[in-house]
C-alpha positions in Angstrom: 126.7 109.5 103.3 123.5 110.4 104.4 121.4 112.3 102.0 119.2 115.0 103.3 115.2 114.9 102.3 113.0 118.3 101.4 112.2 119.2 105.1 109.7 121.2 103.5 107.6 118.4 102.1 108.7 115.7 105.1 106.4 118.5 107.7 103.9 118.7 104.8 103.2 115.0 104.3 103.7 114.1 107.6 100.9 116.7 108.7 98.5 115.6 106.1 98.9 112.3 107.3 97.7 112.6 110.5 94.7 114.4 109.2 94.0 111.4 107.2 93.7 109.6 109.8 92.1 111.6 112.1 89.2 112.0 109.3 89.0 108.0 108.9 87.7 108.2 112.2 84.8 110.0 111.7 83.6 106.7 110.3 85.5 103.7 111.4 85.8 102.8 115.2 89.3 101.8 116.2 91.0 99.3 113.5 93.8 102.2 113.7 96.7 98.8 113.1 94.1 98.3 109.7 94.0 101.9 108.5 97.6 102.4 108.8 98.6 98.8 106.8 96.5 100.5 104.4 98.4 103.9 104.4 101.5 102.2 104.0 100.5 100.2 101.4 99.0 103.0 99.5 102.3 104.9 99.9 104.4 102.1 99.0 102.3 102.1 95.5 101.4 98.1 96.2 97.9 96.5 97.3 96.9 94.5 100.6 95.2 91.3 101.3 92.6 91.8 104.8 91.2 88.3 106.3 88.4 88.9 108.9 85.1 88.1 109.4 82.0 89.8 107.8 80.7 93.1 109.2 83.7 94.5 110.7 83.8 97.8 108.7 86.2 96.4 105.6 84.2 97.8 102.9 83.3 101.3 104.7 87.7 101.8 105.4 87.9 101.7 101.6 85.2 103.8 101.0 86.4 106.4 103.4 90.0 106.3 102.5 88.9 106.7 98.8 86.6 110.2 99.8 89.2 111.3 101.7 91.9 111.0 99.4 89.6 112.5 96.6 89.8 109.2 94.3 87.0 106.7 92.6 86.2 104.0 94.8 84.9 100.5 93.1 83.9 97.2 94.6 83.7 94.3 93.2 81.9 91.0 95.0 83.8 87.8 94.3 81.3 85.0 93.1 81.5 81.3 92.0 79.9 82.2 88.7 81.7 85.7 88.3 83.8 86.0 84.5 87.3 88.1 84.1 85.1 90.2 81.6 83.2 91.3 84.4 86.0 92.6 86.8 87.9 94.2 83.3 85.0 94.7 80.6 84.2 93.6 77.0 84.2 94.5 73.5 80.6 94.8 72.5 78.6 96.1 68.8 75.8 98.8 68.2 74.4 98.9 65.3 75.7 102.6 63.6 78.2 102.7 66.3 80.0 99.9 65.4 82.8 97.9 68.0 83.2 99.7 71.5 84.4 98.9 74.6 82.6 98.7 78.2 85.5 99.1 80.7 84.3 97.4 83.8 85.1 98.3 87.7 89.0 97.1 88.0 89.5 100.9 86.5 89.0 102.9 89.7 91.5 104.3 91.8 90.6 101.6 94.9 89.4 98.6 94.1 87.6 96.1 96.6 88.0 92.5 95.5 85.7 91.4 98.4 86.1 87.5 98.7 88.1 87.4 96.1 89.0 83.0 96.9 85.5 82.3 95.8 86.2 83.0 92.1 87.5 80.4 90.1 91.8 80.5 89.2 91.0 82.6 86.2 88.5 85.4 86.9 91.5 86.1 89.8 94.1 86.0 87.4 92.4 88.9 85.5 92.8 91.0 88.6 96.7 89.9 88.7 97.5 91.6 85.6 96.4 94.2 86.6 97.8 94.2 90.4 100.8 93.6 89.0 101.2 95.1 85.2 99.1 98.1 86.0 97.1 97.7 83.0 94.1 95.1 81.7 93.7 93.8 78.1 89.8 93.8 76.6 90.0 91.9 73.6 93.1 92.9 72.0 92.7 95.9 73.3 95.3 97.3 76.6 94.5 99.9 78.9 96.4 101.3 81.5 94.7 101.7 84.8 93.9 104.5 86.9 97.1 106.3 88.8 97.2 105.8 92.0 95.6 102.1 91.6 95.1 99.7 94.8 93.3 96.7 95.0 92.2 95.8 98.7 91.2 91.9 98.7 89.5 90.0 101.1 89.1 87.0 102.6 86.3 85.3 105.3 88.5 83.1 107.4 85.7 81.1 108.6 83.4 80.2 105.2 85.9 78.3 103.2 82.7 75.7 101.5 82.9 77.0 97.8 86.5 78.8 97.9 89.3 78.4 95.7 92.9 78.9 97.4 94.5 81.7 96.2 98.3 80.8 94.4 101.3 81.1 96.7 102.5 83.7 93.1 98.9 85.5 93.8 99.5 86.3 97.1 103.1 87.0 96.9 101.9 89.9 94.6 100.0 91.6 98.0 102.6 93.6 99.7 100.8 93.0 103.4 98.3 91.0 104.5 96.7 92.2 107.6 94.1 90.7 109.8 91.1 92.4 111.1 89.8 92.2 114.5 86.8 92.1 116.1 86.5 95.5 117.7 86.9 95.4 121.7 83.7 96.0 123.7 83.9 99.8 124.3 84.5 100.5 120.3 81.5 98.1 119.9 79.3 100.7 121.7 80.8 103.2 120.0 80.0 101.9 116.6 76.0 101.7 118.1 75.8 105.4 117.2 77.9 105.5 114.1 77.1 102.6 111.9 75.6 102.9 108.7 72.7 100.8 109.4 71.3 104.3 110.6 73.3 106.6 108.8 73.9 107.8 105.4 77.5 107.4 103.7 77.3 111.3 103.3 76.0 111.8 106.8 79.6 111.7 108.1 80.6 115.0 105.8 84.1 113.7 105.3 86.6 116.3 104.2 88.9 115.5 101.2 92.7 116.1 102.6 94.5 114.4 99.5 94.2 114.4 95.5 95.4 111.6 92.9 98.4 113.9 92.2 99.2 114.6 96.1 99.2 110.8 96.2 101.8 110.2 93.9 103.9 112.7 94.8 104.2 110.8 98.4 104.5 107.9 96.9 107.8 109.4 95.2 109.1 110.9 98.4 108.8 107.8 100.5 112.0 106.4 98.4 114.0 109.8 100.0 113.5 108.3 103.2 116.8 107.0 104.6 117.5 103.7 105.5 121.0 102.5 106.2 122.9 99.7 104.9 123.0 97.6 108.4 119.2 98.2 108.4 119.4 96.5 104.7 121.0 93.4 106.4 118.5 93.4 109.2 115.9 92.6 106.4 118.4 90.4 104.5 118.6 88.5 107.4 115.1 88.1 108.6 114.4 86.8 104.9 117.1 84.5 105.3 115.5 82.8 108.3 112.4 82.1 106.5 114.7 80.1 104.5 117.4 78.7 106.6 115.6 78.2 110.1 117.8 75.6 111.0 121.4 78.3 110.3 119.3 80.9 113.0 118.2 77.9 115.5 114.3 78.9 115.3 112.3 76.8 117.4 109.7 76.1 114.4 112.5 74.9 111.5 110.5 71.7 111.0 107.2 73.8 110.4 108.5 75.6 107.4 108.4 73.8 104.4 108.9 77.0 101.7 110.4 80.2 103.1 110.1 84.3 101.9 110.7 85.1 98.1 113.1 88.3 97.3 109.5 90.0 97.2 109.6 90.6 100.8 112.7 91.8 101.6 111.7 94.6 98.8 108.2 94.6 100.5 110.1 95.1 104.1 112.5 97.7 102.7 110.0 100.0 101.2 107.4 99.0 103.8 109.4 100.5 107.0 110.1 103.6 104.8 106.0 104.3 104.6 106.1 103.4 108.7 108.6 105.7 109.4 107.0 108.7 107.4 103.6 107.7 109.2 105.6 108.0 113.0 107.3 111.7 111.5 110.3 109.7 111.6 113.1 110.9 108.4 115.2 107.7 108.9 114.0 103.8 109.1 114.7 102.3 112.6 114.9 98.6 113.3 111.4 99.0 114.8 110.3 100.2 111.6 111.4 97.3 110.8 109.9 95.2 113.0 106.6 96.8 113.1 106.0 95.5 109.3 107.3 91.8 109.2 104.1 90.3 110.4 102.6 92.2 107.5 104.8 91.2 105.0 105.5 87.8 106.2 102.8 86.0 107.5 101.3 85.2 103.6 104.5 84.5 102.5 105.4 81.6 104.3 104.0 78.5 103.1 103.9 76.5 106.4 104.0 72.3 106.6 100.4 70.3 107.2 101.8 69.0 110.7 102.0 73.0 111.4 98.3 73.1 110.5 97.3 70.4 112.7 99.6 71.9 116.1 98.0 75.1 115.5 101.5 76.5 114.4 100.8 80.1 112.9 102.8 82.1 110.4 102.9 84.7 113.0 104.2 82.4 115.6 107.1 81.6 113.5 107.7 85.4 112.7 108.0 85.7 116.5 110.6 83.7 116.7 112.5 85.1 113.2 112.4 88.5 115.0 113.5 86.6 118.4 116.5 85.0 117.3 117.9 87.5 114.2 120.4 90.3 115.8 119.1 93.7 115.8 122.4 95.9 114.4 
């Protein structure tokens, strides 16, 4: 039976969304696919992975988001030479103050990990822990992190001299990865006028709309959304295909060498819930659905080297997994 959700707090959150993201614009031009893979995955209480070139306003969404939503905002610039101790802190002594701890910038409430595949295996692993245990050790020391806490992490798809590959576990950990564009000609001119080459951060006057608190409270609502049981096969299914291309006929079987871990049917069915509240929609749809499997799937598919060299994309293949797997 379908269980009815607090109408009261559905128009609430719903309005308050769209005020978010009418604010946002006061500073970013466009990117509106970008800012709401970021909503989503700030509702769904998980972190994203962006890839796109430098200068297209990455750093300046997270900075905007975080003023909006009334939270501490921290970026941290990925570096060959950069130590775990410098993204969590150290234990240090002072003379007549004895052992302290220096807590470093992972304990914000958004935390930019900009080019985060140019530190080495183990300065990223600090930043796992905490992506995924909500909490960072300094010594023998354990501290819980900031609530809400999201990590935005990017990566330059064109510079890969000097860059480590990220860890198919890593990336699963990322509930979305979402690719940036280049802005199309007319948002270009807009951005002429608005960039921050020429203004101030402040210049904008950006209203706060959300708190830490209001936050978390949406983040607990967004489970109330309702999605029914055939919906739950839908995603099932799509998973499945990842895995079994051949059982669903997908033009691209031979290009798949590792399909979706149980991570993204739980990214998927969480996901459409945050995309449905976003559209003012109290129930998941199959478009929902479908509007968040790119997202979800594209860095979870670990493709073959022959797809590499044919220019075979994970987004091609989710194409075809949406294609070919029945809508109910």
């Amino acid at each position: 039976m379908k269980k009815r959700i607090d109408q009261r707090k559905f128009q609430k959150y719903s309005k308050l969304l769209e005020e978010v993201k009418r604010e946002v614009k006061k500073t970013v031009v466009g990117q509106e696919n970008i800012v709401e893979g970021f909503m989503r995955a700030l509702l769904a209480n998980g972190h994203v992975l962006v890839e796109g070139i430098p200068g297209i306003a990455k750093t300046l969404l997270v900075r905007t988001i975080a003023k909006i939503t009334g939270c501490k905002f921290s970026r941290i610039q990925f570096t060959v030479d950069l130590l775990p101790t410098d993204i969590v802190g150290l234990q240090t002594y002072q003379e007549n103050k004895g052992f302290f701890t220096i807590k470093g910038p992972i304990f914000a409430n958004y935390v930019l990990a900009d080019e985060i595949n140019r530190a080495p295996p183990k300065t990223q692993s600090a930043l796992l822990e905490a992506m995924q245990e909500k909490q960072a050790t300094i010594g023998k020391e354990t501290f819980p992190m900031m609530v809400p806490f999201f990590v935005m992490a990017t990566q330059n798809p064109i510079e890969q001299e000097g860059t480590y590959r990220l860890p198919e576990a890593q990336v699963d950990r990322f509930i979305f990865k979402l690719l940036m564009p280049y802005p199309s000609m007319d948002e270009e001119q807009l951005i002429l006028n608005t960039n921050m080459t020429l203004r101030k951060f402040e210049d904008f006057k950006l209203n706060p709309i959300l708190n830490p608190k209001l936050i978390v409270d949406m983040q607990s609502f967004v489970k109330e959304i309702y999605l029914d049981k055939d919906i739950e096969k839908y995603i099932v299914r799509i998973t499945d295909a990842t895995r079994n291309p051949a059982k669903y006929k997908l033009k691209f079987t031979k290009y798949i060498e590792w399909g979706a871990s149980p991570r993204a049917s739980i990214a998927m069915f969480i996901g459409a819930k945050t995309q449905a509240l976003l559209q003012g929609k109290e129930y998941v749809t199959p478009q929902h659905v479908k509007d968040i499997a790119y997202d979800v799937l594209r860095h979870r598919l670990l493709l073959t080297y022959e797809a590499e060299a044919e220019k075979i994309t994970a987004d091609m293949v989710i194409k075809d997994v949406l294609s070919r797997v029945p809508i109910p």
